[in-house]
C-alpha positions as CSV (number, residue, x, y, z in Angstrom):
1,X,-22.2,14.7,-5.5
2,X,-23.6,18.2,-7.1
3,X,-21.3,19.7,-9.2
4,X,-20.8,23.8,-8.1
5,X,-22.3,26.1,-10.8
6,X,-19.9,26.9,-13.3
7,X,-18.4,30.2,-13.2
8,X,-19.9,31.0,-10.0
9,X,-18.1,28.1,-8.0
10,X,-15.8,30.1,-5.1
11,X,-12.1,27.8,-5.3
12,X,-13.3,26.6,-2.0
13,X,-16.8,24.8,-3.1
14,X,-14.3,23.6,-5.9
15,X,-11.8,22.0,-4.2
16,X,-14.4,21.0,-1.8
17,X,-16.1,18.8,-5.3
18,X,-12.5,17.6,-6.2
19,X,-11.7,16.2,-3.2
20,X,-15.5,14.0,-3.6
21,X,-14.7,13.5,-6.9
22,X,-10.7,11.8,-5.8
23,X,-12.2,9.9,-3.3
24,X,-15.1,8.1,-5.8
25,X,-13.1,8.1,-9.1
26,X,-9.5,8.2,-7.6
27,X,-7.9,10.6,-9.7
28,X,-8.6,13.9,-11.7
29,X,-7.6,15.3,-14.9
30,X,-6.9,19.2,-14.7
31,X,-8.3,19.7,-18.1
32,X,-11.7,18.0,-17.6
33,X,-11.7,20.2,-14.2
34,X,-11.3,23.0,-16.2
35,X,-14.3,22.2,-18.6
36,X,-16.8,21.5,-15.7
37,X,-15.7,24.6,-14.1
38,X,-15.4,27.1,-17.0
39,X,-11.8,27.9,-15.6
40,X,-8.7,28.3,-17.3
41,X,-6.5,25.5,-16.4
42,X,-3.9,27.9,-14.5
43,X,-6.7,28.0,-12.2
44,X,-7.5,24.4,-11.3
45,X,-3.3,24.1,-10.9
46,X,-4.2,26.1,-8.3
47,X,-6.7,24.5,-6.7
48,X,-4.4,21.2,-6.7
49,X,-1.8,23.2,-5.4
50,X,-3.7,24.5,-1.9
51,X,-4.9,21.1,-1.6
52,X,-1.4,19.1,-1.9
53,X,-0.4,21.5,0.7
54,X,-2.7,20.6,2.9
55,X,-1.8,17.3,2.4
56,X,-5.3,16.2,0.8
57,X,-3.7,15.0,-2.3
58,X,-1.1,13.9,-4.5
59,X,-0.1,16.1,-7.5
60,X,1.2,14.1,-10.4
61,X,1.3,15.3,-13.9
62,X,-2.1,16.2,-15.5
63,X,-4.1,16.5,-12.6
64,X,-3.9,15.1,-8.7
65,X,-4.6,11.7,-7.2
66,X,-6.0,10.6,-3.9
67,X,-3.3,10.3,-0.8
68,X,-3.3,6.7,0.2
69,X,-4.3,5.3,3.3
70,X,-0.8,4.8,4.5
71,X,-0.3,8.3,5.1
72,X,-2.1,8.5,8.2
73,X,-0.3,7.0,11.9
74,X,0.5,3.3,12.2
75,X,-0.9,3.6,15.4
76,X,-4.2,4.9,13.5
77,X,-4.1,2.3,10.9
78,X,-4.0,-1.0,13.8
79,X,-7.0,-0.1,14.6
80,X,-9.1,0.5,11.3
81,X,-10.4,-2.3,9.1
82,X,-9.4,-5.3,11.0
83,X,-12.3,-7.8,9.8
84,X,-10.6,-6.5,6.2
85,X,-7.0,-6.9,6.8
86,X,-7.8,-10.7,8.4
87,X,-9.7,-11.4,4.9
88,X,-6.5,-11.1,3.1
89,X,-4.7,-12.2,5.4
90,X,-6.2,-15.3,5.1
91,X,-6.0,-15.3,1.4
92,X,-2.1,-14.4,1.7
93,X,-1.0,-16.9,3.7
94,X,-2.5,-19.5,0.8
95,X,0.5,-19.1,-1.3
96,X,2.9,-19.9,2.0
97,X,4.8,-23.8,1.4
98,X,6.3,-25.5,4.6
99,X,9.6,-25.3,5.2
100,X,9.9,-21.2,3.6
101,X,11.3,-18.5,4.4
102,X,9.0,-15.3,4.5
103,X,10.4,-11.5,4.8
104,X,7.7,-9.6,6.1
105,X,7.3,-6.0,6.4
106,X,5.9,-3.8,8.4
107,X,2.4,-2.9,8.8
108,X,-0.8,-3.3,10.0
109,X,-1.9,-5.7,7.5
110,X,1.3,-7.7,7.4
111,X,0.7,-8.0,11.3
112,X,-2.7,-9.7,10.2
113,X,-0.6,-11.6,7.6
114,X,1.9,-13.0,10.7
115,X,-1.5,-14.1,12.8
116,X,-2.8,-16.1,9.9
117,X,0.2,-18.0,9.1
118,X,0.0,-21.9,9.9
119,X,1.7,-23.5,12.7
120,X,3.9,-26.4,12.5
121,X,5.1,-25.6,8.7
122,X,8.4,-25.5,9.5
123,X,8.3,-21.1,8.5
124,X,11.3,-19.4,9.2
125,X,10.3,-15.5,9.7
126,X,12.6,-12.7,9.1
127,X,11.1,-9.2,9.5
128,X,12.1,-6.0,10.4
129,X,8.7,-5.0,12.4
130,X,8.6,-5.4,16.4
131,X,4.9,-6.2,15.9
132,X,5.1,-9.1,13.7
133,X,8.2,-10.8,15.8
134,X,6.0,-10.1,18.9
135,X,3.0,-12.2,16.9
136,X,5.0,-14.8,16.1
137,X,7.4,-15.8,19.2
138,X,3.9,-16.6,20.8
139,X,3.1,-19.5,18.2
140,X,4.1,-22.4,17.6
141,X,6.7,-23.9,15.2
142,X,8.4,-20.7,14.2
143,X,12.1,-19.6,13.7
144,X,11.7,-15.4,14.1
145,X,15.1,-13.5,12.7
146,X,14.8,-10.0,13.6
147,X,16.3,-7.2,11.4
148,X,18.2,-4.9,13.3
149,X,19.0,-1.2,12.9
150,X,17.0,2.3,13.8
151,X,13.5,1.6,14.9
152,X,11.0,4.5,12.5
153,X,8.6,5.3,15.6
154,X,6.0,6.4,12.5
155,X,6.7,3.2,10.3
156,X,7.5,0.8,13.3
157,X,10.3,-1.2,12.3
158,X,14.1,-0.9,11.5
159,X,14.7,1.2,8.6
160,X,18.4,2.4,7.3
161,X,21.8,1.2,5.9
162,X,21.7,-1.2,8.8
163,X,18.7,-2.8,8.2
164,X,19.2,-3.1,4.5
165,X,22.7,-4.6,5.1
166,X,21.1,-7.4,7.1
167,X,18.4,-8.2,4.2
168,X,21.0,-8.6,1.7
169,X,22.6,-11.4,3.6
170,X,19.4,-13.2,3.2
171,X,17.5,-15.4,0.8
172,X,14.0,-15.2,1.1
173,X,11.1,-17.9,-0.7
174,X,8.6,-14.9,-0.4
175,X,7.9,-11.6,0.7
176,X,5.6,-9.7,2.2
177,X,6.6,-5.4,1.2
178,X,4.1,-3.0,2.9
179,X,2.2,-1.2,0.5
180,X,1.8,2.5,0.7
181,X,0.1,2.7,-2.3
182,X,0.2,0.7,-5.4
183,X,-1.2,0.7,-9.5
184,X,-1.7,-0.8,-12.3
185,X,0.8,1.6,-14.0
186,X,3.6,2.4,-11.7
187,X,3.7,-0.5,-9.2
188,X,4.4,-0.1,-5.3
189,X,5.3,3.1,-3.7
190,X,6.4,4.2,-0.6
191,X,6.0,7.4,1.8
192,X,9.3,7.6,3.1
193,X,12.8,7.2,0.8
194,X,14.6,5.2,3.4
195,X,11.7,3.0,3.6
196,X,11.4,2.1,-0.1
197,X,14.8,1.4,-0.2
198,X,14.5,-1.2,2.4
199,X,11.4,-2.6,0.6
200,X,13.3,-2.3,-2.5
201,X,16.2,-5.1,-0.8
202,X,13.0,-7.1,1.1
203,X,12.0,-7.9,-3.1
204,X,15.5,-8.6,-4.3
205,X,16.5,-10.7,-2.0
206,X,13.3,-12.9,-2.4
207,X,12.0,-15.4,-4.7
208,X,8.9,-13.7,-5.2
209,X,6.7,-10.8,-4.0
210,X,3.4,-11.0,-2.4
211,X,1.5,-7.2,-2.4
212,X,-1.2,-7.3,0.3
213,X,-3.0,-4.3,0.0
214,X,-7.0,-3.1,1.6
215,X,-8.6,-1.5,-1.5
216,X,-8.1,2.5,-0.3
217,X,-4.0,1.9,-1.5
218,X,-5.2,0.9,-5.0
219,X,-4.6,3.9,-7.4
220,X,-3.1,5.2,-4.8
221,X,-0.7,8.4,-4.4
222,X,3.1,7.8,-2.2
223,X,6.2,9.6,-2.9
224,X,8.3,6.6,-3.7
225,X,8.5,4.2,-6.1
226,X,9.7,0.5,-5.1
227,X,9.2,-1.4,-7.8
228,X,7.2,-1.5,-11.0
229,X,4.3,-4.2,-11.5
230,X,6.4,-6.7,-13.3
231,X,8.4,-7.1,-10.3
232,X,5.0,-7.6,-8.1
233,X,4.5,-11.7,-8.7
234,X,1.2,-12.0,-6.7
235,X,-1.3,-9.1,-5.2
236,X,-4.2,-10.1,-3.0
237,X,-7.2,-7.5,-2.7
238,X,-10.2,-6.9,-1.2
239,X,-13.5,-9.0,-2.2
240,X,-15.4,-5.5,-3.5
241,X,-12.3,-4.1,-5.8
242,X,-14.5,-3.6,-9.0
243,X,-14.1,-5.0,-12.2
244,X,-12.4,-3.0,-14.1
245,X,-9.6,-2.6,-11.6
246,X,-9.0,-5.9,-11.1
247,X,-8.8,-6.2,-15.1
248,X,-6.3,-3.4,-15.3
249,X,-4.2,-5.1,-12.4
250,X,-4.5,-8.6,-14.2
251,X,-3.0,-7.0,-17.0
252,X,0.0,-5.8,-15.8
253,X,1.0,-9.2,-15.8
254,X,0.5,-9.5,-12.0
255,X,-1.7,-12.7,-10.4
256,X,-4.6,-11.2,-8.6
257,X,-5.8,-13.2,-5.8
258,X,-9.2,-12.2,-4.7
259,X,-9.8,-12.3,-0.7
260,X,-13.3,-13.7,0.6
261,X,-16.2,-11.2,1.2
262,X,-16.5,-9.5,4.9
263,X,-19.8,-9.7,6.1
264,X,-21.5,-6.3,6.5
């Protein structure tokens, strides 16, 4: 990634280099943007600004980080990654004990999660996602409780007073919250308000929470915040998260649990 000449850089080749720079580093400081450019600081805001708009980013205070992965269609996201979601998947289902009961959210990688689960454990399975009922009443040795309410066409599953109303008459061994985005700092966040509510009740009304998350939702940006990292008992991640942020998530005080590498 070449850095545009400072002082001569148009806003577009900037933003243009800012964008690069949130997708390799994952966040950016408005004050070292300001030094690289030679701009005043009122001048990278506004750079931020146009691309936030756009949708390209997440402002937050002191500079802008990445959108996560989340933010594009469910419909979109079944389809991307599936070798990766099945790794931790397979990882996830590990901390499952015969005879639980499992809330699982929505999502494309919580469908994965449903897939991998064991037969013949005895699992009782309450969820508010279509897609992961639909996994499981085709296996064997499942009870499948389906949360009711208003079905979110863009989330894919019941969201709402009605929804949360049925979680709280439940007790739950583990669950499974989709992850919109997640850090070391701030914890889980969600796109939509109603939606973190929900996921909000899915972790109270369990025994402890499982975070399954492909490694574009780490450091993350969402709107939302469901709950910070000391309610987060156990995160799985991808094989190739680096170092450093695994160290920063093991020292939230969350257990990090490491899926196997994916072949090519």
């Amino acid at each position: 990634m070449t850095t545009p000449t400072p002082d001569e850089a148009l806003p577009r080749e900037r933003q243009q280099w800012i964008l690069e720079r949130l997708r390799s580093h994952g966040r950016v400081v408005s004050v070292e943007l300001a030094q690289t450019f030679r701009v005043s600081e009122d001048a990278v805001r506004r750079d931020l600004r146009e691309l936030a708009a756009q949708g390209l980013c997440k402002r937050v205070y002191g500079g802008a980080l990445p959108l996560s992965a989340a933010s594009t269609p469910l419909k979109q996201r079944r389809q991307e990654h599936a070798e990766r979601k099945m790794a931790l998947a397979r990882k996830a289902v590990t901390l499952v004990r015969q005879d639980q009961v499992l809330l699982i959210d929505a999502g494309s990688t919580n469908a994965a999660i449903a897939t991998a689960l064991p037969e013949n454990f005895g699992l009782t399975v309450v969820t508010n996602a279509p897609d992961v009922a639909r996994i499981l009443i085709d296996r064997e040795g499942f009870e499948v409780l389906l949360i009711g309410g208003r079905i979110h066409a863009g989330i894919g599953a019941a969201i709402g007073a009605q929804a949360i109303k049925d979680i709280r008459r439940i007790r739950a061994d583990l669950c499974f919250p989709g992850a919109c985005a997640i850090d070391a700092e701030h914890g889980l966040w969600s796109f939509d308000s109603e939606e973190a509510l929900l996921k909000r009740a899915m972790i109270e009304a369990s025994g402890e929470t499982v975070v399954v998350v492909t490694q574009d939702k780490l450091g993350s940006a969402a709107t939302y915040q469901v709950a910070g990292m000391d309610e987060v008992h156990h995160l799985v991640i991808e094989h190739a998260v680096d170092r450093a942020t695994r160290g920063a998530l093991t020292a939230s005080g969350v257990t990090v649990h490491r899926a196997d590498a994916v072949s090519g």
